[in-house]
Structures are given as C-alpha cells and as structure tokens.
C-alpha positions in Angstrom: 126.7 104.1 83.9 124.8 104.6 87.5 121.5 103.1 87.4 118.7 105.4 88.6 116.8 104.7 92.0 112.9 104.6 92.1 111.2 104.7 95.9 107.8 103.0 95.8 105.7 103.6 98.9 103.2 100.7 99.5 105.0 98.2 97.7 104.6 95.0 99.3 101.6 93.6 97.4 99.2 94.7 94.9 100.4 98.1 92.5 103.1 98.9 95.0 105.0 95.4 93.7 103.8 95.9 90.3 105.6 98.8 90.0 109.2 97.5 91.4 108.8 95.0 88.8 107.9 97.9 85.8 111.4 99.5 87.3 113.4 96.6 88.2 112.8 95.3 84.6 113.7 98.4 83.4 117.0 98.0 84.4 116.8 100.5 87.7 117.1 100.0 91.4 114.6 100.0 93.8 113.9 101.3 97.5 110.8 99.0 99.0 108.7 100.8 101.8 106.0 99.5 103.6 105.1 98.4 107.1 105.9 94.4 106.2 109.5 93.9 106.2 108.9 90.1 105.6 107.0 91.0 102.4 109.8 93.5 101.4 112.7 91.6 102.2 110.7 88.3 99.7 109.9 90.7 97.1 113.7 92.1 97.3 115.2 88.9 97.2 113.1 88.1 94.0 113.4 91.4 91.8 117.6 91.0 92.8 117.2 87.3 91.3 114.9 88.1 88.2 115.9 91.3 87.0 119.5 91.8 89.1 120.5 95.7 90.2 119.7 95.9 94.0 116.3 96.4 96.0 116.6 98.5 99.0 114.1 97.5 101.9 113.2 100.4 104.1 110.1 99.6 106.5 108.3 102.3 108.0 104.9 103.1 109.0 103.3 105.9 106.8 100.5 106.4 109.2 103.3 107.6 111.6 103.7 111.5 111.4 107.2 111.6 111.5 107.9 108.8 109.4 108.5 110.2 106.2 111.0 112.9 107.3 112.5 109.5 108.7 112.2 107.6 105.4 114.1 111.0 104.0 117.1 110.5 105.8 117.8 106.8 105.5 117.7 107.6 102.2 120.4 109.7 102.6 122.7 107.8 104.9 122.7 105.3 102.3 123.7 107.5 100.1 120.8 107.2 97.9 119.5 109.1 94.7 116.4 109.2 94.3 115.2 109.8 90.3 111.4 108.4 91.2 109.1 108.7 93.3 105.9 106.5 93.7 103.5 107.7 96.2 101.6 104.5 96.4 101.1 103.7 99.2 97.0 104.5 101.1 94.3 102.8 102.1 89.9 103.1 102.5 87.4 102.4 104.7 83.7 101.7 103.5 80.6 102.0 105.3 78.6 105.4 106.5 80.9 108.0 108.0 79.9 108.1 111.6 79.8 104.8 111.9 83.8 104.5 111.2 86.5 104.6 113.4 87.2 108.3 114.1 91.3 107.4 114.4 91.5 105.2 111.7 89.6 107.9 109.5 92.3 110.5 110.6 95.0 108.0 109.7 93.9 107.7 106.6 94.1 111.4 105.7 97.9 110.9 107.1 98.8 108.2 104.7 96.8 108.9 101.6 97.5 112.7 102.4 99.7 114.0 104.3 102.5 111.5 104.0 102.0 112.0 100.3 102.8 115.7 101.0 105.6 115.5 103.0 107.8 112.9 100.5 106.6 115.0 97.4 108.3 118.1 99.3 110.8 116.1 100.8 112.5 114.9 97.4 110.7 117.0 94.8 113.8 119.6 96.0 117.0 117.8 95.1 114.9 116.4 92.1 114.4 120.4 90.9 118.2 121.1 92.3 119.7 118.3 90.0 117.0 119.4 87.2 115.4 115.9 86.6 113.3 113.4 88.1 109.6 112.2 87.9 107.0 111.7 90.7 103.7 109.3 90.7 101.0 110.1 93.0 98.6 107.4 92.5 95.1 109.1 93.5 91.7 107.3 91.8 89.0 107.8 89.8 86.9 108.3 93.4 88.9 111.7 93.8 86.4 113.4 90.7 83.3 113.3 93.0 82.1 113.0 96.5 82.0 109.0 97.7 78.9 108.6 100.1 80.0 105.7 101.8 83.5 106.3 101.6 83.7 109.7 102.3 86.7 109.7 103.6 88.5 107.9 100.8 87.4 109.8 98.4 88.2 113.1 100.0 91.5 111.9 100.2 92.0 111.4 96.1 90.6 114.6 95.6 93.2 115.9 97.3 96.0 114.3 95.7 94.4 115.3 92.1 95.0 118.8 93.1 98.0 118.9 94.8 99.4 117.0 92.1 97.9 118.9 89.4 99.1 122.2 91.1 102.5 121.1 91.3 103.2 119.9 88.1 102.1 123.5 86.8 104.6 125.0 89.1 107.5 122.6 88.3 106.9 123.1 84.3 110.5 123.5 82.6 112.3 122.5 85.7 113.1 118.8 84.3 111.1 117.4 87.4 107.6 116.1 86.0 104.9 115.2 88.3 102.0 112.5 87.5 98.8 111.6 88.5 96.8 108.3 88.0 93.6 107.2 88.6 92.7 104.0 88.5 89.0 102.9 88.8 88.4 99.3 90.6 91.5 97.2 90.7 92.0 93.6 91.5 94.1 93.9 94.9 93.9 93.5 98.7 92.7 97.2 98.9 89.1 96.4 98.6 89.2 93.4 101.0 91.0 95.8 103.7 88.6 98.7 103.2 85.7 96.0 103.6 83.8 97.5 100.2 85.0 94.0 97.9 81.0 93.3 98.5 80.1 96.6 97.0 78.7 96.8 93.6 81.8 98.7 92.4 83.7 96.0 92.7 81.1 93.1 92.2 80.5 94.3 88.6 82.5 92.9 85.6 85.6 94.4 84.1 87.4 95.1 87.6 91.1 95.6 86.4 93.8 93.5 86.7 97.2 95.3 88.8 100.0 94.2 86.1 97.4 96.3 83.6 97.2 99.4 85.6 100.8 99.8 87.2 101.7 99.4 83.3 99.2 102.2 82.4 100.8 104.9 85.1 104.2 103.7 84.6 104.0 104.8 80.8 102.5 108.0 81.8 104.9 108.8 84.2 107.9 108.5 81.8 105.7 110.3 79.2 105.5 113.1 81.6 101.5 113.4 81.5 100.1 115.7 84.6 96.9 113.6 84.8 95.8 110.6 83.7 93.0 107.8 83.9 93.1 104.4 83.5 90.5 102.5 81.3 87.9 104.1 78.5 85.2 103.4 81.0 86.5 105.1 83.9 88.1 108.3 81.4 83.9 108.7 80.2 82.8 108.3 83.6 85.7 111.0 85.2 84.4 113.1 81.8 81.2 113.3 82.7 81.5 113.9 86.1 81.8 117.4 84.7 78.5 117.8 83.2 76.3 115.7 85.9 74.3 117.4 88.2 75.7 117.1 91.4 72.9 114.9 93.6 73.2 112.4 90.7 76.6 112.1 90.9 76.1 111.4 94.7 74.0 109.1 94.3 75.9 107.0 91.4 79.1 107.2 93.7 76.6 105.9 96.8 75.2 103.0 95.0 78.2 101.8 93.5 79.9 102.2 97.2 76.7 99.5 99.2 76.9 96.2 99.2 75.9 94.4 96.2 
C-alpha cells in the first residue's frame, strides 16, 4: 500500500518539525519546506532513520511571490501526491506599527497570508479532484481581536481564521477537510524572532510546550474539525472575546503584547 505524502511549510524547527514527526510516526512521507536547507536536510536524515518512509526536502523562500507556484511544481516533477497540507510556516514582528520595518511588515502579509492562499488553492484542487485530503492552516489565538503592538501579526491570523473557515464550508462533502488551529503562546523560536519573548504574553506561566500543540492540531486535523483552539485558557479567552467590549479587548491584547 502507497504511503500518503504530508507538505509542512515552516518545518525546520519549532511546530513545523513537530509535525513531520506526528506524520512520519504515523507511518507517512514527508515533503520539508523552509528557507534552511541545512536544517531540512538534518531533520530529513533523522525522521528517514527513526521512523523510515522518505522525507522530501524542498527549500524555498515563502516570502518570495512566486515561490509557491514554484513549490507546486516540484511537487509535481517528482511525482508527488500530496494527501496533507500544513500551512505552517509565518512569522511576527512586535513593537508599535510605525515604528516597524514597512517591507518586512508587507512580507509578513506574503508569508502568513498570501502564500497561505496560494498553496491552499494550489493543492486544495487535485485534493477535491481525487475526493480526499486534509489541510492545516495554523493561524492563533491573536487572529480573535486586534493586537496593538503587533498589529500586523495579528491582522494576519485573522485572516487565515476566515479564509479557513470559509473554505471548509465550501468544501463540505467533497472528502477534502480543511482545519484551523490556534495556538496561544508557544515555546519556539517565533517569539525570539518577532522580538515580543520579553512581553508579558510570553513572560507569564503556562506558555505551551511545541510537542503539546502540534499534537493538539494534528488530532483535529484527522478529526476533520473546521476550527479549533489549543488550551482551556486560551478556548475562554477566544470565548469571550465575543462578549467584551471592544476598547477592553484592545487594551488586554496591548498589555499582554509590552514588555514585561
């Protein structure tokens, strides 16, 4: 019997490589992507030794417009399936809005965003031609309210919530489920890179620990759930956003997002 192919964007360190171990030990192949090729090719070598199947290294630069019409087709010249997709990969910046980088900002809405897009469409059609497959956009709990401080990040989960949310309505009985996680603060090198692992967010106890959360969306995924958050805290706090008037949920969002 074939074993099925997952493509995990991001997947040199934190959740990206959690989740080619959740597949690899599942018994599936993988295809690595991420800028690092060193890191892909170690993690490769490692999955093939501990698990066996084969780990496919493809590195490419999501923040590159074209690159994930290019990731598409080296897919394809190897002849590749692919049964999952794990939008992963994305990144944050921290620190008042004007203040930031104006290109690094609008790179940011190409990974976490538009990237995402384009590889949802891209293989979310010969998923829905062969009638099966499963997608994971991983957004955050920052994409239920405004992030002050972060505005940019958080802009960018909202926007995977709905486009995620939207398209798993539209795919309903076509065998091709589509899932979105949010996880709240997680123990990886996100928040050193964004420059917010000072913040209070992240300075407070119970910050979650990457094996714990891959596992969490990786179950939901192959459950088929259209949204889900990880943590009790973080499912009260995404509830309640509901309910809160919106300055106060500003302002929660800005405190957590200063420096501790």
């Amino acid at each position: 019997m074939s074993r099925k192919v997952a493509l995990i964007t991001g997947a040199s360190a934190g959740l990206g490589e959690q989740f080619a171990q959740c597949f690899a030990r599942d018994g599936h192949d993988v295809i690595l992507v991420a800028r690092g090729a060193a890191r892909l090719e170690a993690l490769a070598a490692k999955l093939e030794k501990e698990h066996g199947g084969k780990a496919h290294v493809l590195p490419a630069d999501l923040g590159q417009p074209d690159a994930p019409e290019k990731l598409f087709e080296a897919v394809r010249a190897k002849g590749l399936t692919v049964d999952f997709l794990v939008n992963n990969a994305g990144f944050g910046s921290a620190g008042p809005f004007l203040e930031q980088d104006l290109a690094r900002e609008a790179e940011m809405v190409q990974v976490n965003c538009t990237a995402l897009l384009k590889l949802t469409h891209l293989f979310a059609r010969p998923m829905r031609e062969r009638g099966a497959g499963r997608i994971l956009n991983i957004a955050s709990t920052a994409g239920f309210q405004p992030g002050p401080y972060m505005a940019t990040y958080y802009a960018t989960k909202a926007f995977v919530m709905s486009l995620s949310e939207a398209l798993a309505f539209e795919l309903k009985g076509t065998g091709v489920t589509v899932t979105c996680h949010c996880p709240g603060a997680t123990q990886t090198e996100f928040a050193q890179r964004a420059g917010n692992d000072k913040s209070r967010l992240f300075q407070r106890s119970g910050v979650a620990k990457a094996p714990d959360v891959a596992a969490h969306a990786y179950a939901a995924m192959m459950r088929g759930r259209v949204l889900s958050v990880h943590g009790a805290l973080n499912s009260l706090g995404a509830f309640m956003v509901r309910f809160s008037p919106r300055f106060a949920v500003r302002s929660v969002a800005a405190n957590l997002n200063q420096q501790a």
